[in-house]
C-alpha positions as CSV (number, residue, x, y, z in Angstrom):
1,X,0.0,0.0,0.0
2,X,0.8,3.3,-0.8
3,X,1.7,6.5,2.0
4,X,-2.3,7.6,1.1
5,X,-4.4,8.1,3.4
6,X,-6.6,5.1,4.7
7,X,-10.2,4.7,5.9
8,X,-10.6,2.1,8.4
9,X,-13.8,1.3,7.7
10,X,-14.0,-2.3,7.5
11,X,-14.6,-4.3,11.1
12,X,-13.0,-7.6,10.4
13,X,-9.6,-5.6,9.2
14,X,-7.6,-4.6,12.5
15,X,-6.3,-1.4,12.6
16,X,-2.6,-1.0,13.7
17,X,-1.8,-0.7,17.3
18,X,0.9,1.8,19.1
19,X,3.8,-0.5,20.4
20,X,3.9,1.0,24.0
21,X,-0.2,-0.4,24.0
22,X,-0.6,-3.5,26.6
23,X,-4.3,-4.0,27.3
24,X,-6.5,-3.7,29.6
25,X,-5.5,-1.2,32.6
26,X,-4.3,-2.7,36.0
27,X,-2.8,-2.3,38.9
28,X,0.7,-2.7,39.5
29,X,1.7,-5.2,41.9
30,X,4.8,-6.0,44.1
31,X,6.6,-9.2,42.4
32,X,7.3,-10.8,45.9
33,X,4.9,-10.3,48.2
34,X,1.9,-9.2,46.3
35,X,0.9,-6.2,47.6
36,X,-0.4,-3.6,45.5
37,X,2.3,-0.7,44.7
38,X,-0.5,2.2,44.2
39,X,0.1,4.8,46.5
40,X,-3.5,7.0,45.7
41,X,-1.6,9.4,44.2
42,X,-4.5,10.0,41.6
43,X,-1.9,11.0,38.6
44,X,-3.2,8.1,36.3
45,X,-7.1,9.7,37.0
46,X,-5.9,12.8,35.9
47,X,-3.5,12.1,33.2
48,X,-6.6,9.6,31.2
49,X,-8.3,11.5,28.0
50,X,-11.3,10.1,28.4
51,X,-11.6,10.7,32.5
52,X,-12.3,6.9,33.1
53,X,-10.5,6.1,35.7
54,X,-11.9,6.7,39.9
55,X,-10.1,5.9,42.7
56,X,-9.8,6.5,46.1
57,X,-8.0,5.9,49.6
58,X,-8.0,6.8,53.0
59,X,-4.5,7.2,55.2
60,X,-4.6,4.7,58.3
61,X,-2.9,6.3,61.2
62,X,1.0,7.0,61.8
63,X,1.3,6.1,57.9
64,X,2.3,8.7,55.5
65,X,0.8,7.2,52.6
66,X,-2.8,6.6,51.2
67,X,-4.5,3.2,51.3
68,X,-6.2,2.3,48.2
69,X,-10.0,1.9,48.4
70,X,-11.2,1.1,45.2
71,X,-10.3,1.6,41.6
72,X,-12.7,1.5,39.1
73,X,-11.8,2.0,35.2
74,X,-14.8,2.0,32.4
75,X,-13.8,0.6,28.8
76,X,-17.2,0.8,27.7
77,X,-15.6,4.4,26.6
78,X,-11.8,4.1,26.2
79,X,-10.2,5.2,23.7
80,X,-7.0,2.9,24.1
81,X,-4.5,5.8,23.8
């Protein structure tokens, strides 16, 4: 194919996809133990296009850093960028 432009307008054909693209969103975890690495820090919520993704924490007591609560992240509407 030529450097034209090109219509993606056929479903079964797949569109190319960025290399840095991996999926579905999750959570990072530690390797060893398990434990969730996301410190609240809400920098993913504001950094999505699409303002998909909700989270939230609390801080327990005598800790400095947030506890995650939940995480929610709707698909239905991404825009995979």
């Amino acid at each position: 194919m030529d450097d034209a432009i090109r219509c993606w307008s056929d479903p079964a054909e797949r569109r190319p996809v960025s290399p840095p693209f991996r999926g579905v969103l999750r959570l990072q975890v530690e390797p060893a133990t398990g434990a969730q690495t996301c410190i609240v820090c809400d920098q993913c919520a504001k950094a999505c296009p699409d303002d998909l993704i909700a989270l939230g924490g609390h801080r327990e007591p005598g800790h400095k850093i947030k506890v995650l609560d939940y995480f929610d992240f709707y698909l239905s509407r991404c825009c995979f960028c």
